[in-house]
mmCIF file of the C-alpha atoms, coordinates in Angstrom:
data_MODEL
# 
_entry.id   MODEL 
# 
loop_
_atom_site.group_PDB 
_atom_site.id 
_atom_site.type_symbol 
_atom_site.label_atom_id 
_atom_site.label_alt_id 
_atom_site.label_comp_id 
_atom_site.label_asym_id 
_atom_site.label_entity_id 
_atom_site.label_seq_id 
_atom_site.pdbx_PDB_ins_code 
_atom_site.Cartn_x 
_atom_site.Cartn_y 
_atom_site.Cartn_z 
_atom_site.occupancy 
_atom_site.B_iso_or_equiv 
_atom_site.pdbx_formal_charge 
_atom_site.auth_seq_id 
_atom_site.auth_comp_id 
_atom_site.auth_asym_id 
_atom_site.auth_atom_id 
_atom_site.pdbx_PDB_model_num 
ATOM 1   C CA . UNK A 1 1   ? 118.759 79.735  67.509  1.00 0.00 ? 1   UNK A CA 1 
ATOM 2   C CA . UNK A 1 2   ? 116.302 82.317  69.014  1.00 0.00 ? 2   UNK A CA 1 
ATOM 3   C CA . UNK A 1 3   ? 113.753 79.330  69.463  1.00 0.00 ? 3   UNK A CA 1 
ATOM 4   C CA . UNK A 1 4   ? 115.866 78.290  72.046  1.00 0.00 ? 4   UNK A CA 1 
ATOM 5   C CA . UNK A 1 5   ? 116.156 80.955  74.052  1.00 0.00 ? 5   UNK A CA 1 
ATOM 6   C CA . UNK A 1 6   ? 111.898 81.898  73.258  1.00 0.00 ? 6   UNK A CA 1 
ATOM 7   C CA . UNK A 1 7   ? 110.823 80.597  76.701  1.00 0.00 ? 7   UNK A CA 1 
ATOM 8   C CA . UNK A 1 8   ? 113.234 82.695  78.531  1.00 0.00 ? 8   UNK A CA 1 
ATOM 9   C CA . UNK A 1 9   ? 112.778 85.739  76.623  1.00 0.00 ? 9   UNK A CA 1 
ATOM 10  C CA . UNK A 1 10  ? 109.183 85.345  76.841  1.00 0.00 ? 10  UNK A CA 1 
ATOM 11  C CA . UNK A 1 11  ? 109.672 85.431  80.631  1.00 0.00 ? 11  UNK A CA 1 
ATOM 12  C CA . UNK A 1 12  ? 111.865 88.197  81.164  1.00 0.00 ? 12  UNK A CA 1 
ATOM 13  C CA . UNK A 1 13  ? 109.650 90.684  79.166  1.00 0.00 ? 13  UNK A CA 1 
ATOM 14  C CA . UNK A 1 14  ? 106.481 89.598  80.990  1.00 0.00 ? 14  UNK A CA 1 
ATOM 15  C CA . UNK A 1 15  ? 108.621 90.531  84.195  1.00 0.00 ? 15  UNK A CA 1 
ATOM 16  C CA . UNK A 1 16  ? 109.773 93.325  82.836  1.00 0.00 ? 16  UNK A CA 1 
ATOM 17  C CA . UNK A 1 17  ? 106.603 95.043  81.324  1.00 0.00 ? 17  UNK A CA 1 
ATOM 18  C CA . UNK A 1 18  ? 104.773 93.667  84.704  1.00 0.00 ? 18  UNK A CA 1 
ATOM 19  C CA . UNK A 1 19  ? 107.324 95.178  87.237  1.00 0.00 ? 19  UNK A CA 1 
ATOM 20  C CA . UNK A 1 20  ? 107.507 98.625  85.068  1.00 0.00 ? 20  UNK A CA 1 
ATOM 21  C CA . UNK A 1 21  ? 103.889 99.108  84.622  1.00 0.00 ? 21  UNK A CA 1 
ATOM 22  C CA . UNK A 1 22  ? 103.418 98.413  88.593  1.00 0.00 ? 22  UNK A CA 1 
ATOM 23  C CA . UNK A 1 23  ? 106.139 100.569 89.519  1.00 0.00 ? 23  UNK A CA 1 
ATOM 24  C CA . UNK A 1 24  ? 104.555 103.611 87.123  1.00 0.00 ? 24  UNK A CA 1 
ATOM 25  C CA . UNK A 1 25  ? 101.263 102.995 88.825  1.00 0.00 ? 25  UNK A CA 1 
ATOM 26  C CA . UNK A 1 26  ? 102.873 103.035 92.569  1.00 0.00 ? 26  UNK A CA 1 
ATOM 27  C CA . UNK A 1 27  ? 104.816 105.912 91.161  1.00 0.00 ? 27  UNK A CA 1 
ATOM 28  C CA . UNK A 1 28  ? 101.547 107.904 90.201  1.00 0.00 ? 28  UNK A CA 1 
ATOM 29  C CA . UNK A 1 29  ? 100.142 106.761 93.933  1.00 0.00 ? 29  UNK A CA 1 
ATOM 30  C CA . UNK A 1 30  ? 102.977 108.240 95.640  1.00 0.00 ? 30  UNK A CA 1 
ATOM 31  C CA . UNK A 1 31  ? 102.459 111.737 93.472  1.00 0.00 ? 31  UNK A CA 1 
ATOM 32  C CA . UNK A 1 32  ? 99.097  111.710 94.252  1.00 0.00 ? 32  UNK A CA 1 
ATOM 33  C CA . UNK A 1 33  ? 99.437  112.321 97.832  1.00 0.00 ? 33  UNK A CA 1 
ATOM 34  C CA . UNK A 1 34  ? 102.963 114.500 97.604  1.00 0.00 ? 34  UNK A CA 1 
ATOM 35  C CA . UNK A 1 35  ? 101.737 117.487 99.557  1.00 0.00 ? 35  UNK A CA 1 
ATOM 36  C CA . UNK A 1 36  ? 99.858  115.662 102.216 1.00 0.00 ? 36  UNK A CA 1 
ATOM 37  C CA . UNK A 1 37  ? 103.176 114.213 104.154 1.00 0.00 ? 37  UNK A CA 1 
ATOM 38  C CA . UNK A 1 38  ? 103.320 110.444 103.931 1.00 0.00 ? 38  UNK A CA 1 
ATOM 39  C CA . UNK A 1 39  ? 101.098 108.138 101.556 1.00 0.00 ? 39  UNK A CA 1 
ATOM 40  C CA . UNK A 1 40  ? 98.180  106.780 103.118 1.00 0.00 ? 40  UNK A CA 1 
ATOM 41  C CA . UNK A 1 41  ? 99.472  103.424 102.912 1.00 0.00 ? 41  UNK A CA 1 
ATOM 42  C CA . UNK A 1 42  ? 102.914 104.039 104.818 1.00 0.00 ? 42  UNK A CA 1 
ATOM 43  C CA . UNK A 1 43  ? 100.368 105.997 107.142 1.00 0.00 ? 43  UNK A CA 1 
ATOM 44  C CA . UNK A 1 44  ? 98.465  102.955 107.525 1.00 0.00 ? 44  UNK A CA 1 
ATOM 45  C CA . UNK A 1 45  ? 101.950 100.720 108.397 1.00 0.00 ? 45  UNK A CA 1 
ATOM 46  C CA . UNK A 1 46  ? 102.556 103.058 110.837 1.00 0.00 ? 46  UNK A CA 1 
ATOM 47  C CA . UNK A 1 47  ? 99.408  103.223 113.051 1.00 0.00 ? 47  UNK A CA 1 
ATOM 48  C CA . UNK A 1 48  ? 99.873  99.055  112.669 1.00 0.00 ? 48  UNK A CA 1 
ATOM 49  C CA . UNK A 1 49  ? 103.302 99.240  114.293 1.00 0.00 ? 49  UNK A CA 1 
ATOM 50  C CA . UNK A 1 50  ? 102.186 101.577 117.068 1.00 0.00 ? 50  UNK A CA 1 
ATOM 51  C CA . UNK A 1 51  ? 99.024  99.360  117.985 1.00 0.00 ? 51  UNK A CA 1 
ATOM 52  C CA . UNK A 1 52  ? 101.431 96.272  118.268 1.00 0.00 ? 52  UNK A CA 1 
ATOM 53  C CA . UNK A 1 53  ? 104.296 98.061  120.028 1.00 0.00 ? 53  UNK A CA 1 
ATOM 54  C CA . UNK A 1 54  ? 101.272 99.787  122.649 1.00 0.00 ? 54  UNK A CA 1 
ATOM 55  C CA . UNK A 1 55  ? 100.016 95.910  123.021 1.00 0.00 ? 55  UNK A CA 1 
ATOM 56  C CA . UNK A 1 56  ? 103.134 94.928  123.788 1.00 0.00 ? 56  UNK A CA 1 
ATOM 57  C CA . UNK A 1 57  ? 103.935 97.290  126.545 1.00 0.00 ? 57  UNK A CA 1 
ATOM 58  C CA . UNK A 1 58  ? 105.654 99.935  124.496 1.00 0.00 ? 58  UNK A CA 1 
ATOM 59  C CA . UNK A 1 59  ? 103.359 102.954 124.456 1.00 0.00 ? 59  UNK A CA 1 
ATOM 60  C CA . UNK A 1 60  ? 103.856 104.529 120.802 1.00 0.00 ? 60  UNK A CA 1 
ATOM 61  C CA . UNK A 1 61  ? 102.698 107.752 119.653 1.00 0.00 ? 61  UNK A CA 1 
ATOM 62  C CA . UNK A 1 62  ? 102.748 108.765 116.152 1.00 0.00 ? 62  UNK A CA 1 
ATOM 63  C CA . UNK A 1 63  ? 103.832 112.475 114.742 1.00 0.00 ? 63  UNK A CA 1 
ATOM 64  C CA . UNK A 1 64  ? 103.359 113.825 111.678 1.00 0.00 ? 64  UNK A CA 1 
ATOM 65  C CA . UNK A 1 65  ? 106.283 115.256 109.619 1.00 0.00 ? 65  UNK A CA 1 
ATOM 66  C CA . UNK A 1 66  ? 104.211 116.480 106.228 1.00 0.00 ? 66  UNK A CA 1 
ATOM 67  C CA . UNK A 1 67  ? 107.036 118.969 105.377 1.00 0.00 ? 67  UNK A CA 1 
ATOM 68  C CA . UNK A 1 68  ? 109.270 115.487 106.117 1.00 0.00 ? 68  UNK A CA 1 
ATOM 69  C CA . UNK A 1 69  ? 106.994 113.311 104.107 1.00 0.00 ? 69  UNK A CA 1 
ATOM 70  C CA . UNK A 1 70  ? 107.692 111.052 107.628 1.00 0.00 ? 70  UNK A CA 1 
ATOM 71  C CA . UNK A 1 71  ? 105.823 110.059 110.300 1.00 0.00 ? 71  UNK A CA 1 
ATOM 72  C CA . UNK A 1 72  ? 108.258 109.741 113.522 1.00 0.00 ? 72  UNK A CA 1 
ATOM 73  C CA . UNK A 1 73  ? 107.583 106.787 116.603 1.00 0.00 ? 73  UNK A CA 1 
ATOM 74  C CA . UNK A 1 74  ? 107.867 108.204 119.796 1.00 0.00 ? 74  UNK A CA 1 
ATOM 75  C CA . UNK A 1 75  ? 108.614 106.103 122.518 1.00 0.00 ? 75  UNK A CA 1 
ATOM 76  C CA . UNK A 1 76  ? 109.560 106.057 126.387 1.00 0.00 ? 76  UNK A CA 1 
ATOM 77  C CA . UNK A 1 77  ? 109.717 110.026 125.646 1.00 0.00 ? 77  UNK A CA 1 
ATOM 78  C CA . UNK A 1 78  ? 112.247 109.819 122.170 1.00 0.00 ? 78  UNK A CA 1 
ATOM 79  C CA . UNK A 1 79  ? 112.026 109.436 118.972 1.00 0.00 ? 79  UNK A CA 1 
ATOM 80  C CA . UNK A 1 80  ? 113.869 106.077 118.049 1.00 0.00 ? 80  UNK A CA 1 
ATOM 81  C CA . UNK A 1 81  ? 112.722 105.593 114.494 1.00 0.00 ? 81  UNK A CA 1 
ATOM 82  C CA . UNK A 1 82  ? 111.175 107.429 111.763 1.00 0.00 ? 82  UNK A CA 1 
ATOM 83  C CA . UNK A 1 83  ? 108.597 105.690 108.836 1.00 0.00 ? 83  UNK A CA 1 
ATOM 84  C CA . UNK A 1 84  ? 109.213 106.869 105.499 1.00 0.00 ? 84  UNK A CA 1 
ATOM 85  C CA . UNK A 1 85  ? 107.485 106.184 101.953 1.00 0.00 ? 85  UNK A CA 1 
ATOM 86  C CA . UNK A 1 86  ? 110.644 103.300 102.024 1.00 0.00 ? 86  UNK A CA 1 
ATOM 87  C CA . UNK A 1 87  ? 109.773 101.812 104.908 1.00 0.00 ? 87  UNK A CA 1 
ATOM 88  C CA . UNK A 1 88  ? 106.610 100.094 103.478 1.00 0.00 ? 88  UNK A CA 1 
ATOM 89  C CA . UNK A 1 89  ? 107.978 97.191  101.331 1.00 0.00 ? 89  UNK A CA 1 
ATOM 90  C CA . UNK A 1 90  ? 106.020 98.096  98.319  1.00 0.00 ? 90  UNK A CA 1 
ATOM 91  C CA . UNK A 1 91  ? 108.969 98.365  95.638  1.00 0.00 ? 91  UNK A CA 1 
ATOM 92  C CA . UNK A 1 92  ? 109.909 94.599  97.519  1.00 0.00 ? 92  UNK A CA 1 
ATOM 93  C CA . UNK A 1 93  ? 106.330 93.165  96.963  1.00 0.00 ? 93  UNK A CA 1 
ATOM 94  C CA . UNK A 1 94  ? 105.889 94.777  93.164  1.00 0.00 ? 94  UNK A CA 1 
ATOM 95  C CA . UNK A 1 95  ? 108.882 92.725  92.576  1.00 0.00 ? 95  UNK A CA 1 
ATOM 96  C CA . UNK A 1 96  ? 107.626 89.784  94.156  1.00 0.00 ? 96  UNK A CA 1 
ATOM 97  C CA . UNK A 1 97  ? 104.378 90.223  91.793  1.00 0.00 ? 97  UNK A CA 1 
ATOM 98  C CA . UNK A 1 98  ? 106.586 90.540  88.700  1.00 0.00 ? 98  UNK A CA 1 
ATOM 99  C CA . UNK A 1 99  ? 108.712 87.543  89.297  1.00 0.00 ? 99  UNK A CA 1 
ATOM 100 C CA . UNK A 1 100 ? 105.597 85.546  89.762  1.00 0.00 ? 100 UNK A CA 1 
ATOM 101 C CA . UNK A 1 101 ? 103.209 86.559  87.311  1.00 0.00 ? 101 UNK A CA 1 
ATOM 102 C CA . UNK A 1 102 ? 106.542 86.041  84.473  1.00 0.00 ? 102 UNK A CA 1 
ATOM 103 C CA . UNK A 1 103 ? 105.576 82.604  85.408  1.00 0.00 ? 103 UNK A CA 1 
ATOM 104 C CA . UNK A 1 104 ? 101.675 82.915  84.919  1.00 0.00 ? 104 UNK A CA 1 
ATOM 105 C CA . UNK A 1 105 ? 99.871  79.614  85.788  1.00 0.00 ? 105 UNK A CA 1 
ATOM 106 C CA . UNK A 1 106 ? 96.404  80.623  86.015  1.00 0.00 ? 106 UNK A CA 1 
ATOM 107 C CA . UNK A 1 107 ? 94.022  81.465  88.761  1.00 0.00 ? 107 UNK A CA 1 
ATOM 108 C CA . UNK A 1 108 ? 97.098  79.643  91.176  1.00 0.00 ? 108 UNK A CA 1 
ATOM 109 C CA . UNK A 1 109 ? 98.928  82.648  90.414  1.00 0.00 ? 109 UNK A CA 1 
ATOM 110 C CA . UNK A 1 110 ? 96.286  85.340  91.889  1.00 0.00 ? 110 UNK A CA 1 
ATOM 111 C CA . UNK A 1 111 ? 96.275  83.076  95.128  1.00 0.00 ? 111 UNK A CA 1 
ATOM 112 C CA . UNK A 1 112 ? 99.837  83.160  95.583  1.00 0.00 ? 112 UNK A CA 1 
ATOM 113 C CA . UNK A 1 113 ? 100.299 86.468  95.156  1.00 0.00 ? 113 UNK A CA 1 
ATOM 114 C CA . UNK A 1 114 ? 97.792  87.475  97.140  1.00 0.00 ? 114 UNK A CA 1 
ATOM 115 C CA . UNK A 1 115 ? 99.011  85.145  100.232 1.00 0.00 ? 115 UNK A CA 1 
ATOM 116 C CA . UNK A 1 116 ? 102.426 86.320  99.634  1.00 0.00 ? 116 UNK A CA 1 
ATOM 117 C CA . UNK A 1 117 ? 101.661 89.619  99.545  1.00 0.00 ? 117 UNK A CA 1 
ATOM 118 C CA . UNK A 1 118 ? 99.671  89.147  103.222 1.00 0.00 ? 118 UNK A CA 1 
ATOM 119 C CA . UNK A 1 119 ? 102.741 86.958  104.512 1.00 0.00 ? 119 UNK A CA 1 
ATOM 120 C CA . UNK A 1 120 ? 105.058 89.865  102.964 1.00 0.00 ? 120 UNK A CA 1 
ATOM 121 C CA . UNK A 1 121 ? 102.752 92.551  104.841 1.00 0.00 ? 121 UNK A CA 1 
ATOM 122 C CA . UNK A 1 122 ? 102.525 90.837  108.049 1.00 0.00 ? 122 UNK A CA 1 
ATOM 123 C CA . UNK A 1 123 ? 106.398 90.350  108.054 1.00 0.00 ? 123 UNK A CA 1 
ATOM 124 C CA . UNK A 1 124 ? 107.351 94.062  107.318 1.00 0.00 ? 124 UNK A CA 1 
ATOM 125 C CA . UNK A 1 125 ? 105.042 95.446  110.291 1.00 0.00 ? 125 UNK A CA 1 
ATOM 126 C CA . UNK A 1 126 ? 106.795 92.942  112.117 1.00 0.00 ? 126 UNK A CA 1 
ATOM 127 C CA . UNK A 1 127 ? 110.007 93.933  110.874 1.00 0.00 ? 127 UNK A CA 1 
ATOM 128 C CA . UNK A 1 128 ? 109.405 97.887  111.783 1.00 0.00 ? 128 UNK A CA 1 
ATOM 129 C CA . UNK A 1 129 ? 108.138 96.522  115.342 1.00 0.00 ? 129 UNK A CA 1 
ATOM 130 C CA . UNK A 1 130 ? 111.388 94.413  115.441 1.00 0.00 ? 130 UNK A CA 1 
ATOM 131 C CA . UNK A 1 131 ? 113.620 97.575  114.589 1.00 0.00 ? 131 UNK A CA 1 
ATOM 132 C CA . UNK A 1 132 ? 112.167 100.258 116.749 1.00 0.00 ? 132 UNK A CA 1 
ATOM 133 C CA . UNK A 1 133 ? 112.083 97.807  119.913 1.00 0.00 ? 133 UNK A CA 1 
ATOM 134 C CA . UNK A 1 134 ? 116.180 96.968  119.084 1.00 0.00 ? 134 UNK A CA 1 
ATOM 135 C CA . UNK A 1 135 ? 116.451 101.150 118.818 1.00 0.00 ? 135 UNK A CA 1 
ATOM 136 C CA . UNK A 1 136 ? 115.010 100.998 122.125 1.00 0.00 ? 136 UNK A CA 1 
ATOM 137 C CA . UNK A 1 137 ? 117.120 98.838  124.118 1.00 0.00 ? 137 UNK A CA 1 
ATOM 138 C CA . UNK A 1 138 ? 119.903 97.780  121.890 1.00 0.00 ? 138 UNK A CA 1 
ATOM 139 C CA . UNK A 1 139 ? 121.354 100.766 120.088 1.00 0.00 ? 139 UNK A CA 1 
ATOM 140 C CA . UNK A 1 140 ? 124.420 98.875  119.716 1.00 0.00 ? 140 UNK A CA 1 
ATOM 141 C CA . UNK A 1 141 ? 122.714 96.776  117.507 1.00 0.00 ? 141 UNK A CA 1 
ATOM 142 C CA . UNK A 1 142 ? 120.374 99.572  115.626 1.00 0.00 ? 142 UNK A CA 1 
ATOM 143 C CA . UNK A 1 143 ? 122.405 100.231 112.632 1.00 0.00 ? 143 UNK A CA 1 
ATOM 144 C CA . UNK A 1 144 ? 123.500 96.050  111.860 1.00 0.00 ? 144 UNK A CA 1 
ATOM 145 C CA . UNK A 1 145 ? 119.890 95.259  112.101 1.00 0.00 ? 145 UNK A CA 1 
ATOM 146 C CA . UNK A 1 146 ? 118.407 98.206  110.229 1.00 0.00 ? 146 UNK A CA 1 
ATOM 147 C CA . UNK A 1 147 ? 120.945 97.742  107.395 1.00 0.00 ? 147 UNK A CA 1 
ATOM 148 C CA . UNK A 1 148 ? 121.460 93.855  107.348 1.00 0.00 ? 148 UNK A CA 1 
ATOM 149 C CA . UNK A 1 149 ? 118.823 91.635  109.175 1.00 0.00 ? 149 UNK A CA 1 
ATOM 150 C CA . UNK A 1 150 ? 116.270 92.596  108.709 1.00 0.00 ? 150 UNK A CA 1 
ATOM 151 C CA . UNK A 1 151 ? 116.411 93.448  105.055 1.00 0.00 ? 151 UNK A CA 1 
ATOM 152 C CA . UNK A 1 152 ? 117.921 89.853  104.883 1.00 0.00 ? 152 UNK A CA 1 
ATOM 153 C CA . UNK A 1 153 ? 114.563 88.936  106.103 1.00 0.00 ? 153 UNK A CA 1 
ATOM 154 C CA . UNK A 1 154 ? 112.213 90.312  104.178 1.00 0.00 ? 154 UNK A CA 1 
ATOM 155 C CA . UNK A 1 155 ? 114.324 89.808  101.098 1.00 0.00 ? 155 UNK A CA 1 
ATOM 156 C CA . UNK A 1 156 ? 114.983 86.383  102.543 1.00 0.00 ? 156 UNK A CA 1 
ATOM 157 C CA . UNK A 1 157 ? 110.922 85.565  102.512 1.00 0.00 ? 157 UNK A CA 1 
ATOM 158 C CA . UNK A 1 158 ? 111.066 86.900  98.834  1.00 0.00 ? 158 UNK A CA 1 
ATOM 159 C CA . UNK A 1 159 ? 113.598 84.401  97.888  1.00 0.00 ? 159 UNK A CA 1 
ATOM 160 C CA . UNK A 1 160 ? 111.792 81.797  99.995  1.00 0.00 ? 160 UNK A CA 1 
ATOM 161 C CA . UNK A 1 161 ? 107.976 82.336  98.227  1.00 0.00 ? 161 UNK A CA 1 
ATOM 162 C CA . UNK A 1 162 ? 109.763 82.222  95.103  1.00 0.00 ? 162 UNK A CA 1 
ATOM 163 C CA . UNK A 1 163 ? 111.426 79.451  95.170  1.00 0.00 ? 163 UNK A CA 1 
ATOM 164 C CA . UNK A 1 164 ? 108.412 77.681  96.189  1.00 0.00 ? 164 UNK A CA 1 
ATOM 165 C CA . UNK A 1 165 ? 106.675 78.937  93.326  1.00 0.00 ? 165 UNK A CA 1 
ATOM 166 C CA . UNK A 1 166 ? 108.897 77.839  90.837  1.00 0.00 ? 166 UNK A CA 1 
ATOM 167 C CA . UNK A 1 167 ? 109.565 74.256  92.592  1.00 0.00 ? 167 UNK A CA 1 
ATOM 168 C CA . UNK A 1 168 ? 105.856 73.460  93.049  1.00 0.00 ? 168 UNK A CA 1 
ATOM 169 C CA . UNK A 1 169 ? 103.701 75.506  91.219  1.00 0.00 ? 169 UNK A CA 1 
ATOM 170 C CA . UNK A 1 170 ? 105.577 76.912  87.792  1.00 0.00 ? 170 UNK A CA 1 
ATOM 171 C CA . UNK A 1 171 ? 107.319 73.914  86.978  1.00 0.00 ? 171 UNK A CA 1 
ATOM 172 C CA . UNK A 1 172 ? 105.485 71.328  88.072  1.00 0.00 ? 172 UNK A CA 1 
ATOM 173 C CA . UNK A 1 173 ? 103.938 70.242  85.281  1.00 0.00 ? 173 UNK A CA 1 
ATOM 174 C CA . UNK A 1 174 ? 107.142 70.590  82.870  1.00 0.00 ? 174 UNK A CA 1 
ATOM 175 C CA . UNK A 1 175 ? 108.784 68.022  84.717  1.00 0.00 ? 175 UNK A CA 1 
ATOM 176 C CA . UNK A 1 176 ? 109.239 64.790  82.994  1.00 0.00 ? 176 UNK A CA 1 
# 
């Protein structure tokens, strides 16, 4: 009976050990850099948004909260939004990275990831860009789309990438 359910199992540990070991090392990143305010990475995010939001006409200043572990936006003189370690869809792409190497399939599977993780990136600046601008001049609509949408869509392009990974790269070959 547990040859039946092999496949599966075999699966769901390779997720499991790959999304705990990836967490651990993300976990050891983040405690690297504890005392110095917010990781270099969420730093990096950051001065992304503000170049895009001062392209687009919304001059954007970054300030340093290292006490905070934050770095605040500041905008048409306020702060609208703040960027914290959560902002920076890491735990959402180590679980994209898990799912997909569970289903290893060779050197397809570096590719993937790595042009889902760039799609992923590109979508969460956006995403930050997205939610200050709505803070800016649709505070009615700040805490819907900070809680909702646009989780929904970068969770939603998750979803998406793996579903085309299972449908035409994972099982491709199993069909029959």
């Amino acid at each position: 009976m547990l040859k039946d359910f092999k496949p599966v199992l075999s699966i769901l540990l390779r997720f499991i050990i790959i999304y705990m070991v990836l967490l651990l090392a993300y976990q050891f990143f983040l405690n690297s850099f504890q005392k110095e305010g917010l990781d270099p990475f969420s730093r990096m995010i950051a001065e992304q948004v503000r170049y895009i939001q001062n392209f687009m006409g919304f001059p954007t200043q970054l300030y340093n909260d290292i006490k905070g572990e934050q770095v605040y936006f500041y905008v048409r003189n306020e702060y609208p939004t703040r960027m914290v370690e959560g902002c920076n869809a890491v735990s959402v792409m180590i679980l994209f990275v898990a799912f997909v190497f569970a289903f290893y399939k060779g050197k397809k599977t570096f590719v993937f990831v790595i042009l889902g993780l760039i799609l992923l990136y590109i979508i969460n600046v956006l995403r930050i860009v997205g939610l200050n601008i709505v803070v800016l001049d649709y505070k009615a609509y700040s805490k819907t789309t900070h809680d909702y949408i646009f989780p929904a869509v970068i969770y939603g392009t998750v979803v998406v990438l793996w579903l085309v990974w299972i449908k035409f790269f994972a099982l491709k070959n199993e069909k029959s």
